[in-house]
N, C-alpha and C positions, 0 to 999 in steps of 0.2 A: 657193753650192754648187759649180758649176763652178770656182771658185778652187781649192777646194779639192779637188777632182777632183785639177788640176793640179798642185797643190803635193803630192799622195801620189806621182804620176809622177817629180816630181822629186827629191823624196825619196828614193823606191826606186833612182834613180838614183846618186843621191849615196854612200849607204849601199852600192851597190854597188863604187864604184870605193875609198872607202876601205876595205872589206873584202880588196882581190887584197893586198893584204903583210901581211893575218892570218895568223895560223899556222894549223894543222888541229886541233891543242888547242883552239886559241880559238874558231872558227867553230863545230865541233862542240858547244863551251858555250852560242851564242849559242845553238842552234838549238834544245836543251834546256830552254833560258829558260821558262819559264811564265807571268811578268806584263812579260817584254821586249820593247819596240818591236818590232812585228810588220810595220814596215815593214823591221826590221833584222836579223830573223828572217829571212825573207822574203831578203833579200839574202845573208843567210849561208848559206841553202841552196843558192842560185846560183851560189855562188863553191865553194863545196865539191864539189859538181854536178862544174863546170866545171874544176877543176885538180887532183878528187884521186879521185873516188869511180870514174871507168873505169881509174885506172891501181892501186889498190888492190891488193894481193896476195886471193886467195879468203876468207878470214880475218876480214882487216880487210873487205873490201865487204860482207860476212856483217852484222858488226858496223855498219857505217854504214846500212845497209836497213833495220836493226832500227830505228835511232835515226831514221829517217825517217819509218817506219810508224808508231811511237810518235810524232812531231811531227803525224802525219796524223790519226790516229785521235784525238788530244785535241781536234781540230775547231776551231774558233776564226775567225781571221783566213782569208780567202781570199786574200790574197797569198801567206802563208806553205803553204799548202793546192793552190794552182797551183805554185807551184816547188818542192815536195813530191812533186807525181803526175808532174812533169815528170822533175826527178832520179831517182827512181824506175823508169821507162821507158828512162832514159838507164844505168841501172844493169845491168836487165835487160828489156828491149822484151817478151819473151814470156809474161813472168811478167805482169808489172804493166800489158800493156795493156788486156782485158779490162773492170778495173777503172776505171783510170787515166784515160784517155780518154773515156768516157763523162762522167764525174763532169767534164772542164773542157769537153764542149763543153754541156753544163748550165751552167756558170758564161757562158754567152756573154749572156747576157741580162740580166744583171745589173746591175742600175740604173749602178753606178760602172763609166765606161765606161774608166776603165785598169783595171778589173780584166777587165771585157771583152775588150780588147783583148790583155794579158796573158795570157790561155785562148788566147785564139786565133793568138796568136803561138808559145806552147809548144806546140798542137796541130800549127800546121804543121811545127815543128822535128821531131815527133815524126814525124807522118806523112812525112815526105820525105826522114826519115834512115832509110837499109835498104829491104832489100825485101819488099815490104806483102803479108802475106796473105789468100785468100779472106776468112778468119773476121775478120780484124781490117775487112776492107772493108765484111761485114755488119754487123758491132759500127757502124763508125760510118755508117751509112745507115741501120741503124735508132733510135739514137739522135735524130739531126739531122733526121731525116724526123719521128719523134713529138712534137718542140718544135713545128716550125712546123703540127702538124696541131691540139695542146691551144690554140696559142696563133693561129690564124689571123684570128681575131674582134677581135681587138685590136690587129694591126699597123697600123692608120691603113689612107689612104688608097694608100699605096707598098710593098707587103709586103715588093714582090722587094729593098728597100731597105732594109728593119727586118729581113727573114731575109737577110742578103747572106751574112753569114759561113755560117749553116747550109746554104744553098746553096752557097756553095763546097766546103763537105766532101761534099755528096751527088755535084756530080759530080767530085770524088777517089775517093769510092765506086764511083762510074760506070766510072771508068776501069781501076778493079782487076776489078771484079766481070763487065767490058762491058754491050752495051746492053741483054741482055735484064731489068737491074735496075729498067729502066723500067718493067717490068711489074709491078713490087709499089710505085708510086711511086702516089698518088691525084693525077686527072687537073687539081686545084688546086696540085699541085706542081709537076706537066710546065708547064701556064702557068706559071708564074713561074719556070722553069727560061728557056723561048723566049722569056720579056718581058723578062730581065736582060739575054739575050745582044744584043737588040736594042740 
């Protein structure tokens, strides 16, 4: 299972770098796909993302958001589902973070840990490009705070190690919102807040 963990990582990899001298016809189609490798789905939304969807005339970016949302809403594959809410954000941060961001820092827990890691790599990109507001700082402290509250009973015997990543966006929370967010935090979170830092 872990091989195979690996070999989606590297896969995603792969499919990315032969996708930069696709055309924007073609990615476009990839992403369209309906029964196509979702690891290559997945990759064409990141290349598309990345070299064509913020330089876009209002028109065309209109037109690509669409063909996003329609990629998102068919549901499926969460790679193709993460670089989806990602490019989306990166399209327009105000529109689509609300939505966007909650739904990958949900994906943190999920059994396949590149797709784990993947949420949580697009969320920091997300979070630390621009500057973060109130609402977006409650958006994600109340998200990240309510995994590790449903899921506390279960994290073994290390939580502050099984929530590390949810912890790290509470105190990015922290730091928009300042300290008094500590006070809507339950007092099983602040400990694992001061036993990571240790």
């Amino acid at each position: 299972c872990q091989y195979l963990i690996y070999e989606d990582k590297m896969q995603l990899e792969i499919f990315h770098q032969e996708l930069q001298s696709a055309a924007k016809e073609n990615l476009i189609a990839i992403v369209k796909e309906k029964e196509g490798d979702p690891l290559r789905r997945a990759a064409a939304v990141r290349v598309l993302a990345e070299k064509y969807l913020e330089k876009a005339d209002p028109s065309e970016k209109k037109s690509l958001e669409d063909t996003l949302r329609t990629a998102f809403r068919r549901g499926g594959s969460s790679f193709v589902r993460i670089e989806v809410a990602s490019a989306l954000c990166r399209a327009n941060r105000d529109s689509y973070f609300p939505d966007m961001v909650p739904f990958l820092i949900r994906r943190l827990d999920n059994e396949n840990s590149v797709i784990a890691q993947l949420a949580f790599t697009r969320l920091n990109e997300i979070i630390n490009n621009g500057k973060a507001s109130t609402k977006e700082g409650n958006a994600v402290l109340n998200v990240a705070k309510g995994i590790i509250i449903r899921n506390i009973d279960i994290s073994g015997k290390r939580p502050e190690e099984y929530f590390a990543k949810e912890l790290d966006l509470i105190r990015w929370a922290i730091g928009i919102l300042g300290d008094g967010a500590y006070a809507r935090l339950p007092r099983n979170i602040i400990l694992l807040l001061k036993r990571e830092e240790k």
